[in-house]
ROMI-194231 format. One record per residue (C-alpha): residue number from 0; residue in one letter; x, y, z. Coordinates in steps of 0.5 Angstrom, whole numbers, plus 500, padded with zeros to 3 digits. Layout:
BEGIN
@nr NUM&rest A&east X&north Y&up Z
...
***
This chain:
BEGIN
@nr 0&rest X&east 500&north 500&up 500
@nr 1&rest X&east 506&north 505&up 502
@nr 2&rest X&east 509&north 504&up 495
@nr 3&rest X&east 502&north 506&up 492
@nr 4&rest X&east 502&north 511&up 495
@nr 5&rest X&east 508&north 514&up 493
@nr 6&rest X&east 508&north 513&up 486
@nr 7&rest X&east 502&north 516&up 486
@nr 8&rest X&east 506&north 522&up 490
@nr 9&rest X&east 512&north 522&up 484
@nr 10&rest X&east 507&north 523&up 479
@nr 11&rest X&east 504&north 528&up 482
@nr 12&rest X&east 509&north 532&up 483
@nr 13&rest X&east 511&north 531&up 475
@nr 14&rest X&east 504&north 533&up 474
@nr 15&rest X&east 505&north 540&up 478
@nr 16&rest X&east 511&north 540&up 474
@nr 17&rest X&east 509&north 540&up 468
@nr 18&rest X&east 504&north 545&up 470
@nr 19&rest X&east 508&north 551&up 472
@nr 20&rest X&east 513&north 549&up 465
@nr 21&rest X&east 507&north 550&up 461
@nr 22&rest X&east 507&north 557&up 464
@nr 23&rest X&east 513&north 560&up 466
@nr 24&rest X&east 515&north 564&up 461
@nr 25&rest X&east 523&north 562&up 462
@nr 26&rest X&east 522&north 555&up 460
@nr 27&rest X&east 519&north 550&up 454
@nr 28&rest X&east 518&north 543&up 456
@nr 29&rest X&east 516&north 538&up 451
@nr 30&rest X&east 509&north 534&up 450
@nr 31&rest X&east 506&north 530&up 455
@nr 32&rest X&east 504&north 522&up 453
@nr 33&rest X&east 497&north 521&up 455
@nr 34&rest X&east 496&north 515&up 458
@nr 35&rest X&east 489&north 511&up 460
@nr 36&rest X&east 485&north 516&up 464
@nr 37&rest X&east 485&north 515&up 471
@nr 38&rest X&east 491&north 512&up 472
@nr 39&rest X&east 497&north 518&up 474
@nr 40&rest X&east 502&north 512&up 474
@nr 41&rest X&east 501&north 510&up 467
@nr 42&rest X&east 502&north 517&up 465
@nr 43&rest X&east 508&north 518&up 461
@nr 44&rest X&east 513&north 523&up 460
@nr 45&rest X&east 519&north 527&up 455
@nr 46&rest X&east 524&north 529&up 459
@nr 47&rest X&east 524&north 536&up 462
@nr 48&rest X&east 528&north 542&up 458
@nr 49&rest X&east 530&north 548&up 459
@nr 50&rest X&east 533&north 554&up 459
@nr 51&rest X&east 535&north 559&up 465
@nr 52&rest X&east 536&north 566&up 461
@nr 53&rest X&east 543&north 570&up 460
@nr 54&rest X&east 545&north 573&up 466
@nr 55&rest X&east 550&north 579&up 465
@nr 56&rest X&east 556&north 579&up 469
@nr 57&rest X&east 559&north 586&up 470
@nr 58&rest X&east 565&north 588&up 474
@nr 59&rest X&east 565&north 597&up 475
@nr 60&rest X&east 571&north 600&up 476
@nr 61&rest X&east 572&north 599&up 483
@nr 62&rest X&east 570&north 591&up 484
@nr 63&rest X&east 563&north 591&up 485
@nr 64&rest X&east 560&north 586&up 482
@nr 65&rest X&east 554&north 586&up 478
@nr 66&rest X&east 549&north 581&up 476
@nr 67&rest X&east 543&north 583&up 472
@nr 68&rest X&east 537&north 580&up 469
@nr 69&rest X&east 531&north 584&up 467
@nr 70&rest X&east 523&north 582&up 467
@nr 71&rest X&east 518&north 586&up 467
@nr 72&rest X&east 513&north 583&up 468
@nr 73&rest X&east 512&north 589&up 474
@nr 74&rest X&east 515&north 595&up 476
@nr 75&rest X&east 519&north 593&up 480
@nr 76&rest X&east 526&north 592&up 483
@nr 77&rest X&east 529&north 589&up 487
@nr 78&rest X&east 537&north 589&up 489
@nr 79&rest X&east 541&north 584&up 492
@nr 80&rest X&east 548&north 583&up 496
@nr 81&rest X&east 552&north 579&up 498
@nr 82&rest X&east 558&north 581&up 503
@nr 83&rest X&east 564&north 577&up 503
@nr 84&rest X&east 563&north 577&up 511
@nr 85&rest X&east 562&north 573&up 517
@nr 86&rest X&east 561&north 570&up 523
@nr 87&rest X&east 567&north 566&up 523
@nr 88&rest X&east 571&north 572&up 522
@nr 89&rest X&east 570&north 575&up 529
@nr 90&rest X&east 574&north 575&up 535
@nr 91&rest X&east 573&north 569&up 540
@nr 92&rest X&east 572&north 574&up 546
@nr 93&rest X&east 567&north 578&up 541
@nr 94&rest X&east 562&north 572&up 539
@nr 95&rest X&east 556&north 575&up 536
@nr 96&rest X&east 559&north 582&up 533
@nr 97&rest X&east 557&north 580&up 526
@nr 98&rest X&east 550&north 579&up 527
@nr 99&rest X&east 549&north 585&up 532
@nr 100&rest X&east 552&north 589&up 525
@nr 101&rest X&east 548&north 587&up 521
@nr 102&rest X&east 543&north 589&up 526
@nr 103&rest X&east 544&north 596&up 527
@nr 104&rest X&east 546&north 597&up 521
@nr 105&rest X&east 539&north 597&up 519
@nr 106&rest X&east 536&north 600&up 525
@nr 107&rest X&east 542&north 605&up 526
@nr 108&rest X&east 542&north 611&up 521
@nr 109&rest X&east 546&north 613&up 515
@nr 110&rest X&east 550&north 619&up 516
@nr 111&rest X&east 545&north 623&up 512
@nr 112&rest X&east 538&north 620&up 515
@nr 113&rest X&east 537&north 617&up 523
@nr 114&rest X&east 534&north 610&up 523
@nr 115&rest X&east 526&north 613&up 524
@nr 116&rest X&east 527&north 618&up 519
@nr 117&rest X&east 529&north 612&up 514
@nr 118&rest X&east 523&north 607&up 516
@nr 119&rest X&east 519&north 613&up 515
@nr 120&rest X&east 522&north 614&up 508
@nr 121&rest X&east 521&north 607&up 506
@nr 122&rest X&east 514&north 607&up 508
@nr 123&rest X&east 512&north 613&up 504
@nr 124&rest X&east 516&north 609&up 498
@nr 125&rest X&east 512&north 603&up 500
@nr 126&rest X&east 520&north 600&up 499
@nr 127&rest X&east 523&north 594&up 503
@nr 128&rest X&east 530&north 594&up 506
@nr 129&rest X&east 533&north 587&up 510
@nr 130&rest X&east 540&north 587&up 512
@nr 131&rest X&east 544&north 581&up 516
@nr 132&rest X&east 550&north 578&up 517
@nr 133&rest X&east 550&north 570&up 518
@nr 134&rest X&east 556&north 565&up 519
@nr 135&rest X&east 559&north 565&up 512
@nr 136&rest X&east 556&north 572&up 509
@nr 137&rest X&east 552&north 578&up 510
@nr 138&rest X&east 546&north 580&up 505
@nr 139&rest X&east 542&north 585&up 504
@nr 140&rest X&east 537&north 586&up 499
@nr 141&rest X&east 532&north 593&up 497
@nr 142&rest X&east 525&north 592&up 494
@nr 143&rest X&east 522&north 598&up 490
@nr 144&rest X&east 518&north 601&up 485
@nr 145&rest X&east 521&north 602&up 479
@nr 146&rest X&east 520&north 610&up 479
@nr 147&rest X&east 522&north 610&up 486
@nr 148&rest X&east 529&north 607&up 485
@nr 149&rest X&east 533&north 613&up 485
@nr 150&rest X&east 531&north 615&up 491
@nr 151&rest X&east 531&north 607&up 494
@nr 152&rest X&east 537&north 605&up 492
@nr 153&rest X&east 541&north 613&up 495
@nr 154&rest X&east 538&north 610&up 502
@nr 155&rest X&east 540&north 603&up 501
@nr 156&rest X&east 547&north 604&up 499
@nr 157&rest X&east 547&north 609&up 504
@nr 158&rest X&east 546&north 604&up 509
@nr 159&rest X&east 552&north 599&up 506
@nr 160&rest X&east 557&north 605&up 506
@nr 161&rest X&east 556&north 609&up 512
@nr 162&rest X&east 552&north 607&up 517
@nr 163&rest X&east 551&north 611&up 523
@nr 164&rest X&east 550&north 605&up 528
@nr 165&rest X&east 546&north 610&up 533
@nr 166&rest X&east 548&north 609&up 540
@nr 167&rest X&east 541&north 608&up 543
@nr 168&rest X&east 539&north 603&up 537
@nr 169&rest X&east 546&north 599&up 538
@nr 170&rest X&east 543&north 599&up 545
@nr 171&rest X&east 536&north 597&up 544
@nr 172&rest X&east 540&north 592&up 539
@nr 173&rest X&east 544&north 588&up 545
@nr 174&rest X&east 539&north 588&up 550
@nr 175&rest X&east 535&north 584&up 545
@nr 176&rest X&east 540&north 580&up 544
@nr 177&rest X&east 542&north 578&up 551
@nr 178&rest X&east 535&north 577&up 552
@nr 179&rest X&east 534&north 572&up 547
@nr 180&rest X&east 541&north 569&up 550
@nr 181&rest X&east 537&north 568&up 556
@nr 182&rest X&east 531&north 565&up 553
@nr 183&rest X&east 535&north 559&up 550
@nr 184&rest X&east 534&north 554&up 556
@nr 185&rest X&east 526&north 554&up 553
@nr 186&rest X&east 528&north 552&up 547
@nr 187&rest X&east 530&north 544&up 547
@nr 188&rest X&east 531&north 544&up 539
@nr 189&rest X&east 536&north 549&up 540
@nr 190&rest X&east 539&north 546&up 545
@nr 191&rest X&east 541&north 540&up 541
@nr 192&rest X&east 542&north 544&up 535
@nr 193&rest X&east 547&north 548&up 538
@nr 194&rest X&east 550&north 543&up 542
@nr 195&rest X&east 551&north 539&up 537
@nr 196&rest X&east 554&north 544&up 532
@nr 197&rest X&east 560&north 546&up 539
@nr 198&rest X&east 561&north 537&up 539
@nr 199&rest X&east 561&north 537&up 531
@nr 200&rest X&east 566&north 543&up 531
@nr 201&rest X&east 568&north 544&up 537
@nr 202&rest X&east 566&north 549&up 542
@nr 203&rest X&east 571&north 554&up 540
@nr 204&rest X&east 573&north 553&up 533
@nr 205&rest X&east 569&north 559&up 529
@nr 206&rest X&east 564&north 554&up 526
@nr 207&rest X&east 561&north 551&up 533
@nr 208&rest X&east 562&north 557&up 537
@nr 209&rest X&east 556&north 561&up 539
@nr 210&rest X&east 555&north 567&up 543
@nr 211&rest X&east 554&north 568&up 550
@nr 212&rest X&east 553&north 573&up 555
@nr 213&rest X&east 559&north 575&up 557
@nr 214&rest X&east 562&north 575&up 549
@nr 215&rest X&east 557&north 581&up 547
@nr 216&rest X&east 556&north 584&up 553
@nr 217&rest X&east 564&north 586&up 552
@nr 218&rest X&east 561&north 588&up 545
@nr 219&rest X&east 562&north 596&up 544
@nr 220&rest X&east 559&north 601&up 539
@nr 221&rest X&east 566&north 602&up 536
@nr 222&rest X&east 567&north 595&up 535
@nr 223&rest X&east 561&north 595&up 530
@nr 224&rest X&east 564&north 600&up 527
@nr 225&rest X&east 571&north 596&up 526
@nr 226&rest X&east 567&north 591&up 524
@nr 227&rest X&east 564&north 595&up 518
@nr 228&rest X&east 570&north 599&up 516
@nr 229&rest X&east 574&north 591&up 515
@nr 230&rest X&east 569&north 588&up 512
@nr 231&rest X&east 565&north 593&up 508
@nr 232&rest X&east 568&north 595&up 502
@nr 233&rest X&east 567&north 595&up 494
@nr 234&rest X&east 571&north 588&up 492
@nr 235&rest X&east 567&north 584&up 498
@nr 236&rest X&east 560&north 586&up 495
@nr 237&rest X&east 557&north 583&up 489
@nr 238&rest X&east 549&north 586&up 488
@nr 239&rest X&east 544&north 583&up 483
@nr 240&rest X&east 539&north 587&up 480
@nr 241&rest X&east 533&north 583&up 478
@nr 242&rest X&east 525&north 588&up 476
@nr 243&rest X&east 524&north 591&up 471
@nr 244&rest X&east 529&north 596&up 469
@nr 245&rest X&east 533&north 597&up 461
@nr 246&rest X&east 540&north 594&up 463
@nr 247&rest X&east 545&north 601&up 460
@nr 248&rest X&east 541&north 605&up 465
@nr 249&rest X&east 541&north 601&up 470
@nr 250&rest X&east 548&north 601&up 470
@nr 251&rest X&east 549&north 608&up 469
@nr 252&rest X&east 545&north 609&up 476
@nr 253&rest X&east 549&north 603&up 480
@nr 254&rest X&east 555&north 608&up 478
@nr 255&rest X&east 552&north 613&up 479
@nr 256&rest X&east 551&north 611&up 487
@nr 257&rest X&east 557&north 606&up 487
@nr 258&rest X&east 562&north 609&up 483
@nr 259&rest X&east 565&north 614&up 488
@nr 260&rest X&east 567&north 608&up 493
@nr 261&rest X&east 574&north 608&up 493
@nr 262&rest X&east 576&north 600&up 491
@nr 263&rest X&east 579&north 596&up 497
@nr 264&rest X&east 581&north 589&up 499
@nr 265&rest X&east 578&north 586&up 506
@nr 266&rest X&east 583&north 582&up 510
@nr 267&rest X&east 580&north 575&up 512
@nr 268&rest X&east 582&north 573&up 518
@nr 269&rest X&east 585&north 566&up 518
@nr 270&rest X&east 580&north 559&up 520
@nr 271&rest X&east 584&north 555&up 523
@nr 272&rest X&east 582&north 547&up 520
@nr 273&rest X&east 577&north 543&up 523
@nr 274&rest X&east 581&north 537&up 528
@nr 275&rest X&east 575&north 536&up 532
@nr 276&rest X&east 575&north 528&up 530
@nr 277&rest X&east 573&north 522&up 534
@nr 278&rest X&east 574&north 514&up 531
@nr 279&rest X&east 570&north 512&up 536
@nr 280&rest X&east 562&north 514&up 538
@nr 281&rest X&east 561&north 519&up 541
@nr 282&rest X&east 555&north 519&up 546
@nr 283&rest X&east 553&north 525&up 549
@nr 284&rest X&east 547&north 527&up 554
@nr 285&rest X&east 544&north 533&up 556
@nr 286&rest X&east 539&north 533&up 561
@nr 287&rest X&east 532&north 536&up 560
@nr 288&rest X&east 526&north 535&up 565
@nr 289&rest X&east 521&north 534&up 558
@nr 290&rest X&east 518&north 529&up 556
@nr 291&rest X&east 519&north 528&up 549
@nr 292&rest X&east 528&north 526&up 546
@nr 293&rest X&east 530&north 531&up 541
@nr 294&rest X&east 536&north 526&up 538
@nr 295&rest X&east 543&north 529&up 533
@nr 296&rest X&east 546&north 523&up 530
@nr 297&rest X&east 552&north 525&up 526
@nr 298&rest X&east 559&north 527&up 523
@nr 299&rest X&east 564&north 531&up 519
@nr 300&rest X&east 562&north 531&up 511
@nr 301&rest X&east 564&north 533&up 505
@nr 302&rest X&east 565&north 540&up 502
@nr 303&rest X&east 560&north 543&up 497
@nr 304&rest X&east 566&north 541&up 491
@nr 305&rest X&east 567&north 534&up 493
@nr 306&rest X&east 567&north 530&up 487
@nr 307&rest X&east 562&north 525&up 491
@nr 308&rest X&east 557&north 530&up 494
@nr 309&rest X&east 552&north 529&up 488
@nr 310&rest X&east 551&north 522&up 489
@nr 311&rest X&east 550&north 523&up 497
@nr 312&rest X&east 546&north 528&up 497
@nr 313&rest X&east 542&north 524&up 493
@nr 314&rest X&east 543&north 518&up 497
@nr 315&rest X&east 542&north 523&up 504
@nr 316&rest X&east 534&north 523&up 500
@nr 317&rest X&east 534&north 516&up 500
@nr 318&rest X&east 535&north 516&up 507
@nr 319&rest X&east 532&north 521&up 511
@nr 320&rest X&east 532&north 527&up 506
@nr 321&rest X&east 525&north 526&up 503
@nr 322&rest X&east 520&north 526&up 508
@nr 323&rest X&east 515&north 521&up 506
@nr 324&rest X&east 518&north 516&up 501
@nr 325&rest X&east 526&north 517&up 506
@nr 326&rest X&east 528&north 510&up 509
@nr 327&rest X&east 527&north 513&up 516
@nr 328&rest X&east 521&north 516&up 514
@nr 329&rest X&east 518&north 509&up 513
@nr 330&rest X&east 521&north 505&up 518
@nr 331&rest X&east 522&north 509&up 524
@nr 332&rest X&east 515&north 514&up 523
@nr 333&rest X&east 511&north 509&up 520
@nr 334&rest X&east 512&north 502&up 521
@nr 335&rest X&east 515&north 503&up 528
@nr 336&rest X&east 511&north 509&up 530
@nr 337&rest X&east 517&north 512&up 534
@nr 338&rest X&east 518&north 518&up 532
@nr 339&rest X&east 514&north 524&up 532
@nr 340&rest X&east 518&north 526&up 526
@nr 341&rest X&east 525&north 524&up 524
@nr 342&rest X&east 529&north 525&up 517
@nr 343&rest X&east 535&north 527&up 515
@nr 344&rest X&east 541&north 533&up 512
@nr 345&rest X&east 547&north 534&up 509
@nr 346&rest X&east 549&north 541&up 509
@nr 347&rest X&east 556&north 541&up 504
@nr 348&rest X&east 561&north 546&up 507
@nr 349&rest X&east 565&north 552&up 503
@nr 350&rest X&east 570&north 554&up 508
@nr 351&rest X&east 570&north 548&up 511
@nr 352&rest X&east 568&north 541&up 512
@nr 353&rest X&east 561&north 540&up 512
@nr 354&rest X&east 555&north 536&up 517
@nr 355&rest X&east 551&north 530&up 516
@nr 356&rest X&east 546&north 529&up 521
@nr 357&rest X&east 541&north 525&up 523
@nr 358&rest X&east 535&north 528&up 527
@nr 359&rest X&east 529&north 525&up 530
@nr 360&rest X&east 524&north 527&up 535
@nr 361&rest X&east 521&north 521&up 541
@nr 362&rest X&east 517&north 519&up 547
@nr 363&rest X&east 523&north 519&up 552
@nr 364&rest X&east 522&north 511&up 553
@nr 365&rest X&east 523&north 510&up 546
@nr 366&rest X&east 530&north 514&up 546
@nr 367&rest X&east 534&north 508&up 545
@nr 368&rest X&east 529&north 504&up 540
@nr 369&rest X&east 529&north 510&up 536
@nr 370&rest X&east 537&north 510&up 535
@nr 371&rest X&east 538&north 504&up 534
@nr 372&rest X&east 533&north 504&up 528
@nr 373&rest X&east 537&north 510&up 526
@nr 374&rest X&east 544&north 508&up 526
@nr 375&rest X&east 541&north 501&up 524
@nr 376&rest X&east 539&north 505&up 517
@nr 377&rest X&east 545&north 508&up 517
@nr 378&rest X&east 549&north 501&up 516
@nr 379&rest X&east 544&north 498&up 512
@nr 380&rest X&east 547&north 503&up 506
@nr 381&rest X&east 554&north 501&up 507
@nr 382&rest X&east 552&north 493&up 506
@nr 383&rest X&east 548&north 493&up 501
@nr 384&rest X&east 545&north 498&up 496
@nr 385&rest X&east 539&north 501&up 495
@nr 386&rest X&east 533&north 498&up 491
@nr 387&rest X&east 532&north 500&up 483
@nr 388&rest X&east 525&north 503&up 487
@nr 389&rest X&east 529&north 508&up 491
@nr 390&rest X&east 534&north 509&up 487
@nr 391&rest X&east 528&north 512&up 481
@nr 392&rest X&east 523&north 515&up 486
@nr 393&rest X&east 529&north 519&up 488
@nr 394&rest X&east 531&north 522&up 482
@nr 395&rest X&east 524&north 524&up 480
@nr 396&rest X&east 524&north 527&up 485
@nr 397&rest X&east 530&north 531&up 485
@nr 398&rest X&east 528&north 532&up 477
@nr 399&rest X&east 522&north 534&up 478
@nr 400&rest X&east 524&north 540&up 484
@nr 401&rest X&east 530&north 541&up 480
@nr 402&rest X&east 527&north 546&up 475
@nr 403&rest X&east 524&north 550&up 482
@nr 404&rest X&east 531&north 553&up 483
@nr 405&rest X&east 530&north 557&up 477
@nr 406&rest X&east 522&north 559&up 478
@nr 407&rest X&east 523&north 566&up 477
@nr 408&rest X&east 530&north 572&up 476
@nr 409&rest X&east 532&north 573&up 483
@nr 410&rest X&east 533&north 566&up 484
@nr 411&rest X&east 537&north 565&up 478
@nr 412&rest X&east 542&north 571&up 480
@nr 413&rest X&east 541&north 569&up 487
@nr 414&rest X&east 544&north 561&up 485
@nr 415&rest X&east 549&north 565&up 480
@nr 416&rest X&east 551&north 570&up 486
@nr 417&rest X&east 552&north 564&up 491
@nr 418&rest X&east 556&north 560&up 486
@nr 419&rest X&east 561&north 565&up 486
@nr 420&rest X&east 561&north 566&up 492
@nr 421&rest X&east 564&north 560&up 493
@nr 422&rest X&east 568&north 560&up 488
@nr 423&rest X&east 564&north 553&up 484
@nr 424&rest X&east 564&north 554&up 477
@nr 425&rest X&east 557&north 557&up 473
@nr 426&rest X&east 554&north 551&up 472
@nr 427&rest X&east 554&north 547&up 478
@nr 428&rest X&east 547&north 546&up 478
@nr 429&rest X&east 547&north 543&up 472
@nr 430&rest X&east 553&north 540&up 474
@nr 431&rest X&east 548&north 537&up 479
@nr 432&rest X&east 543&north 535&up 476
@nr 433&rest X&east 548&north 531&up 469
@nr 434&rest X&east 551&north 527&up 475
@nr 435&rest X&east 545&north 525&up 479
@nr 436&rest X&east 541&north 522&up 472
@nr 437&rest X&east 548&north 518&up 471
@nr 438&rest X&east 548&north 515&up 479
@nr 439&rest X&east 547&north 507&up 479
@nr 440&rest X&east 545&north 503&up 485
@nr 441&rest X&east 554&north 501&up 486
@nr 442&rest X&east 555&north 509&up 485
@nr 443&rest X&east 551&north 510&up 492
@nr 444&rest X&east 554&north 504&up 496
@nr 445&rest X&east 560&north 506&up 494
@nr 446&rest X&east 559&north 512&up 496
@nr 447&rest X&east 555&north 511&up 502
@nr 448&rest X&east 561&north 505&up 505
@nr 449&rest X&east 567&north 512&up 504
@nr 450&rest X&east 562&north 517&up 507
@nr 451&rest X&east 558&north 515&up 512
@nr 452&rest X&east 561&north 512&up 519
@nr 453&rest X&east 554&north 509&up 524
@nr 454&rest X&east 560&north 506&up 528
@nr 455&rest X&east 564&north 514&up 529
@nr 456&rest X&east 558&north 518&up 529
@nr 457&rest X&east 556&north 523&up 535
@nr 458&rest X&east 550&north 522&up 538
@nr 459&rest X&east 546&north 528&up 543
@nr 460&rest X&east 540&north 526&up 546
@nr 461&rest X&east 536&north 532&up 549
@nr 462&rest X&east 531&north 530&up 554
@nr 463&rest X&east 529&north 525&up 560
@nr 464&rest X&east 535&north 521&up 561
@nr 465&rest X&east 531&north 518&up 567
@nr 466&rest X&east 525&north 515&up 563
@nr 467&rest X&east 530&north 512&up 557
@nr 468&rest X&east 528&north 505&up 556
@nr 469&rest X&east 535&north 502&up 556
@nr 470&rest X&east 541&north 507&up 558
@nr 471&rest X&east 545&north 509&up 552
@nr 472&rest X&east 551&north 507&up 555
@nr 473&rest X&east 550&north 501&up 551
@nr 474&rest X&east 553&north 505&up 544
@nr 475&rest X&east 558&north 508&up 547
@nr 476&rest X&east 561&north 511&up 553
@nr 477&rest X&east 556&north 517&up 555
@nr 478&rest X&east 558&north 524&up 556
@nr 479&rest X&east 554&north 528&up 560
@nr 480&rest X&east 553&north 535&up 558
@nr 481&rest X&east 551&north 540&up 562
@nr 482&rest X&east 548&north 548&up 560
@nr 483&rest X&east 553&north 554&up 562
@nr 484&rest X&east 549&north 560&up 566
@nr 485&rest X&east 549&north 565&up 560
@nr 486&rest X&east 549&north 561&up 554
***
C-alpha cells in the first residue's frame, strides 16, 4: 500500500511540474504522452528541457560585481547583495558581533538620515529594506517601485556604506540580543542543534562556537564600526538586480551610486582547520525534564565541491531526505511508530567540512529504539544497495523539483551570486543535475561505505534520560553534558 502511495505521490509531482512549465515564460517543455484515464501511474512523460535566461556579468570600475537579469512582468525591482563577510570571521571574545552589525545596520541610520527618518521614508516608497549578516556571508536586499528607485537605492546604499549605527539603537539591538541568549533553555530543539554544532566542530572553533552573554556584553559601538569598515568595502560586494529595468540605464544608475566608492580588498582572518574528530561513537546526554527526546546523529561530511557530493545528496533522499517515501520516514515513523518526525540532512561545506546529521523527535521511553533503528538505516546503506524503486523514486523527485530552483529572475541571479561566491563553476546545478541522472545502485553503495560512518558517529540525546528504556551507554561511553549559565 506504501508503495502505491508513493507512485501516486511522484507522479503527482510530475504532473505540478509539467503544469507550472507549460506557463512559465522562462522555459519550454515537451509534450505529455496521454495514457489511459484515470490512472496517473500510466501517465508517460518526454524528458523535461529547459532554459535559464543569459544573465550578464559586469564588473565597475571599483570591483562590485554586478548581475543583471530583466523582467518586466511588474514595476518592480529588487536588488540584492552578497557581502563577503561573517560570523566565522570574529574575534573569539566577540562571539555575536557580526549578527549585532547586520542588526543595527538596518535599524542605526545613515550619516544623512537616522534610523526612524529611513522606515518612514521606505514606508512612503512603499519599499523594503532587510540587512544581516550569517555564519558565511552577509546579505541585503532592496525591493522598490521602478519609478522609486533613484530614491530607493541612495537610501540602500547608504546603508551599506556609511552606516550610523545610532547608540541608542545599538543599545536596543544588544538588549535584545541578550535577552534572546537568555531564552534559550526553553528551546530543546535549539538545545540539540547548538550543541550538537559545538560537538561536530568544536566548541571554540568558528563554526561551532556560539554567543554568550558574557561575549556580546563585551561588544562596543566601535567594534561595530570596525567591523563594518573590515568587511564593507567595493571588492566584497556583488549585487543582483533583477525587475523591470533597461540594462544600460541600470548600470548607469549603479555607478551613478556606487561608482565613487573607492576600491578596496578586505583582510580575511584565517579559519583554522577543523580537527574536532572522533574514531569511535560519541554518546553524549543532556538532560531536560521534558517528555519528548530531541535526538542528533552524525559527523564531518563532504564540501560542496567534493566529486561525491552528487551521489550523496542523492543517497541522503533515500535515507531521510525525503519526508514521505525516505528509509527512515517508513521504518521509523510509519512501521514502528517511533517518532513524531525523523528525517535527515546533508549540509555540504564551503570554508570548511560539512554535516551529515540524522534527526528524530521521540517519546522518552522509545529513545533507544528509536536510535538503534537510526543507525541501523544508516548501516544498512553501507551493506547492500539501495532498490531500483528507491533509486528511481529518488531521482524523480530531484528531477521534477530541479526546474524550481529556477522559478523566477531572482532566484536565477541569486543561485549565480551564491555560486561565485563560493567560487563553484557556473554550471554547478547542471552539473548537478547530469550527474544525478548517470547515478547506479553501486555508485550510491560505493558512496555510502566512503561517507557514512554508523560506528564513528556523534549522538546527542535532549531529553529525559531517567525515562529512557534502556540507557545509551549500550552504544558507547556517555558523556553528560551540561548547559553553562549565560549561553
Amino acid at each position: 500500500m506504501n508503495r502505491h502511495r508513493h507512485i501516486f505521490a511522484v507522479s503527482l509531482l510530475w504532473l505540478v511540474s509539467w503544469m507550472f512549465l507549460a506557463v512559465s515564460p522562462l522555459f519550454a517543455q515537451t509534450a505529455v504522452q496521454p495514457g489511459p484515464l484515470g490512472d496517473p501511474r500510466t501517465m508517460k512523460f518526454d524528458p523535461v528541457t529547459f532554459t535559464i535566461p543569459e544573465v550578464e556579468r559586469v564588473v565597475l570600475d571599483n570591483g562590485i560585481i554586478v548581475y543583471l537579469l530583466p523582467d518586466p512582468e511588474l514595476p518592480l525591482i529588487t536588488v540584492s547583495a552578497l557581502i563577503r563577510t561573517g560570523a566565522v570571521y570574529e574575534p573569539a571574545n566577540r562571539v555575536g558581533l557580526a549578527s549585532l552589525t547586520g542588526t543595527v545596520m538596518r535599524t542605526g541610520g545613515t550619516a544623512r538620515m537616522t534610523g526612524d527618518q529611513i522606515d518612514d521614508e521606505l514606508e512612503f516608497l512603499a519599499a523594503n529594506v532587510s540587512i544581516g549578516i550569517g555564519g558565511e556571508s552577509g546579505t541585503a536586499s532592496l525591493d522598490v517601485l521602478k519609478k522609486d528607485l533613484p530614491r530607493g537605492l541612495a537610501i540602500f546604499a547608504d546603508m551599506l556604506r556609511a552606516p550610523a549605527f545610532e547608540p541608542a539603537k545599538f543599545e536596543q539591538a544588544k538588549r535584545q540580543t541578550l535577552e534572546a541568549i537568555r531564552r534559550r533553555p526553553d528551546s530543546p530543539a535549539g538545545i540539540a542543534a547548538r550543541e550538537f554544532r559545538k560537538l561536530v566542530y568544536g566548541a571554540d572553533h568558528p563554526f561551532g562556537r556560539e554567543s554568550t552573554t558574557d561575549t556580546v556584553s563585551r561588544i562596543t559601538r566601535d567594534d561595530l564600526v570596525a567591523f563594518h569598515r573590515q568587511f564593507f568595502v567595493p571588492n566584497s560586494l556583488m549585487l543582483g538586480v533583477t525587475g523591470d529595468f533597461e540594462k544600460a540605464a541600470m548600470l548607469d544608475v549603479l555607478r551613478k551610486t556606487f561608482g565613487d566608492w573607492k576600491p578596496q580588498t578586505a583582510a580575511l582572518p584565517p579559519i583554522p582547520p577543523v580537527t574536532a574528530s572522533t574514531s569511535s561513537r560519541s554518546v553524549n546526554v543532556l538532560h531536560r525534564d521534558i517528555t519528548q527526546t530531541h535526538l542528533r546523529v552524525g559527523h564531518l561530511s563532504v564540501k560542496e565541491d567534493d566529486p561525491d557530493y552528487f551521489a550523496l545528496a542523492l543517497l541522503e533522499d533515500i535515507l531521510g531526505g525525503n519526508s514521505f517515501t525516505s528509509r527512515l520516514f517508513r521504518d521509523v515513523r510509519s512501521r514502528q511508530g517511533l517518532a513524531y518526525s525523523v528525517g535527515s540532512r546533508l549540509i555540504p561545506g564551503n570554508l570548511g567540512p560539512g554535516v551529515v546529521v540524522l534527526q528524530a523527535l521521540t517519546k522518552a521511553p522509545t529513545t533507544h529504539q528509536t536510535l538503534s533503528s537510526m543507525l541501523d538505516q544508516m548501516e544498512r546503506l553501507r551493506k547492500e544497495p539501495v532498490t531500483d524503486d528507491e533509486l528511481q523514486l529518488a531521482k524523480d523527485a530531484f528531477l521534477n523539483s530541479f526546474v524550481f530552483s529556477f522559478a523566477d529572475a531572482g532566484q536565477i541571479v541569486g543561485r549565480l551570486m551564491s555560486l561565485e561566491y563560493h567560487g563553484l563553476p557556473k554550471d554547478f546545478l547542471q552539473r548537478f543535475r547530469d550527474s544525478v541522472v548517470k547515478l547506479t545502485k553501486m555508485d550510491l553503495l560505493r558512496v555510502a561505505y566512503k561517507h557514512l560512518h554508523p560506528d564513528r558517529v556523534i549522538i546527542l540525546a535532549v531529553g529525559k534520560d531517567g525515562d529512557f528504556e534502556q540507557p545509551l551507554s549500550t552504544f558507547g561511553r556517555i558523556n553528560v553534558l551540561t548547559l553553562k549559565p549565560g549561553g
